[in-house]
N, C-alpha and C positions, 0 to 999 in steps of 0.2 A: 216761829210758827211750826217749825216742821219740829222740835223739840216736844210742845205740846201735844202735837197729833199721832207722837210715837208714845208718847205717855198715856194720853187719852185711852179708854176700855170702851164708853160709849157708844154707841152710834149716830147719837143727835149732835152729841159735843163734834167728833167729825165731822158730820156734815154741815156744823154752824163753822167748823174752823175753813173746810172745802169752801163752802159759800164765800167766808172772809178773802179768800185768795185770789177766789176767780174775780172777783166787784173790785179789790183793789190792782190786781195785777192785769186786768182783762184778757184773761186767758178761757181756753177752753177748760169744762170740768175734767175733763179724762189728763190734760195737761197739766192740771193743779193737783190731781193725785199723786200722778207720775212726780211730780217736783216735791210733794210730800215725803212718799215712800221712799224717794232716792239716800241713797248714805253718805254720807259727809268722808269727804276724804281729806285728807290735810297733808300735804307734801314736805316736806322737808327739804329747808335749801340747803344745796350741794352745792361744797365752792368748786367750781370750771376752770381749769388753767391751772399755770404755772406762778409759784407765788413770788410778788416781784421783789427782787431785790433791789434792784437800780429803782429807790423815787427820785422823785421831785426836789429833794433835799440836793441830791450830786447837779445838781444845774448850774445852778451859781460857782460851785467852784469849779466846775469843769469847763464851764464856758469863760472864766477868767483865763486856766489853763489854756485854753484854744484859742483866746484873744493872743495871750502872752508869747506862744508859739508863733506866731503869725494866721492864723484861722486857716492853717492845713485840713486835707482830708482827714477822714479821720484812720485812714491806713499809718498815715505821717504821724498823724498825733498819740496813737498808741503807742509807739515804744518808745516815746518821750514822756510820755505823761511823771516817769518816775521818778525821771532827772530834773523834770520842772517843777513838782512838789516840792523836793529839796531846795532846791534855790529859792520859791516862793517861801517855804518856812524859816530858812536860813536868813532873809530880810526882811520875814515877819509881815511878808504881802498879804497870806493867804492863813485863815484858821480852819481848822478841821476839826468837827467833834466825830466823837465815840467812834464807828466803824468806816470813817468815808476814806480816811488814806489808806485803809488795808481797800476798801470796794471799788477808788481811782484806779491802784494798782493791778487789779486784776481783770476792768473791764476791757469789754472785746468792740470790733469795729463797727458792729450791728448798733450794738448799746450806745454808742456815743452817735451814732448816724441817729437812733430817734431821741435819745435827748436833746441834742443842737438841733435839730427839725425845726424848730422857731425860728431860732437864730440867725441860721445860715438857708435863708430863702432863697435859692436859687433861680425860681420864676423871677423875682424882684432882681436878679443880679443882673446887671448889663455888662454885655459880653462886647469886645473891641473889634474891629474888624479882621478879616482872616486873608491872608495871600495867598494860602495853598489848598488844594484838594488831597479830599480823600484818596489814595491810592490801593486800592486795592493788592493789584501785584505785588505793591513796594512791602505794606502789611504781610504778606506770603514769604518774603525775600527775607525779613530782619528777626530775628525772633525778638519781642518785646515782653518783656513781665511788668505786669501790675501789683503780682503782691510779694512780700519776701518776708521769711520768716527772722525771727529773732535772734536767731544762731547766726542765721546769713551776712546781718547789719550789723556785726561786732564790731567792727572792722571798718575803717575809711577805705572806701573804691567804688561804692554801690549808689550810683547817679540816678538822677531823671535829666533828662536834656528836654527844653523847649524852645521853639523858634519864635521870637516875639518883634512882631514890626514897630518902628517908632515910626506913625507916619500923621498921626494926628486923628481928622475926623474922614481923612480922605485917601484913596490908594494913588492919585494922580497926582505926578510929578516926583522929587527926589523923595526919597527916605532912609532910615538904616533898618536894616535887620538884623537882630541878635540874637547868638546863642546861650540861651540861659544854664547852665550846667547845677545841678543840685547834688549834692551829698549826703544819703540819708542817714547815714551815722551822725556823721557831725552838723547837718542840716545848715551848712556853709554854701555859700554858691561862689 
């Protein structure tokens, strides 16, 4: 309509196309001109963001990788990821097409956090029961590191220690408790 009414030279022919707008549209006439005379704009979509390189493709063999590790964090599972391809292809567990063993090798902790996000549902996980409190102080007293760099973990010495009770479903009565010691080079306990 508004194509014709900018073509149109008349003034009958406009106001037979004005009549046609307001009876189908039920609008006011000053509204049906205005929506006439307005210009057509046409936008052009602009792609937003960062174009992704990690898809949907790296899931299945990353989450094989992460199975195969023992389904570590994924601080743990990065600087394994490289020694586990190999052995996966070395027994033919694992295929890789075109660019995914150069894009395992180079992903970071973030990237593997949202593609296991299915996987590893934490809400669903049930957690065992705990003997100890938070300690503030003791936290102040020990220095603790959560992450370490690549250069760092070259080398067997660089642990996680955890305190895990074997008490069952209940803290009442006997139990053990053990020191879990981990090695993140060689991920030995």
């Amino acid at each position: 309509m508004r194509l014709r009414y900018k073509l149109t030279t008349f003034r009958k022919e406009k106001t037979t196309i004005i009549n046609e707008v307001v009876l189908n549209l039920k609008i006011a006439r000053k509204s049906a001109i205005r929506a006439l005379n307005k210009k057509t704009v046409r936008y052009a979509k602009k792609h937003v963001g960062k174009k992704e390189t990690y898809g949907f493709d790296l899931m299945e063999p990353l989450s094989l990788i992460w199975k195969t590790a023992g389904c570590p964090c994924s601080k743990r599972l990065c600087p394994q990821i490289g020694d586990i391809v190999d052995k996966l292809k070395e027994f033919d567990e694992i295929r890789l097409y075109g660019k995914q063993e150069e894009l395992l090798r180079q992903i970071k902790f973030s990237t593997i956090d949202k593609l296991l996000e299915e996987k590893r549902d934490i809400s669903k996980k049930e957690y065992g029961l705990s003997g100890t409190k938070r300690s503030p102080l003791l936290k102040t007293l020990i220095p603790v590191r959560t992450n370490f760099n690549k250069e760092e973990t070259q080398e067997p010495g660089h642990v996680e220690m955890d305190c895990v009770l074997r008490c069952g479903e209940s803290l009442s009565g006997q139990y053990a408790e053990t020191l879990n010691v981990l090695d993140i080079y060689s991920s030995l306990e």
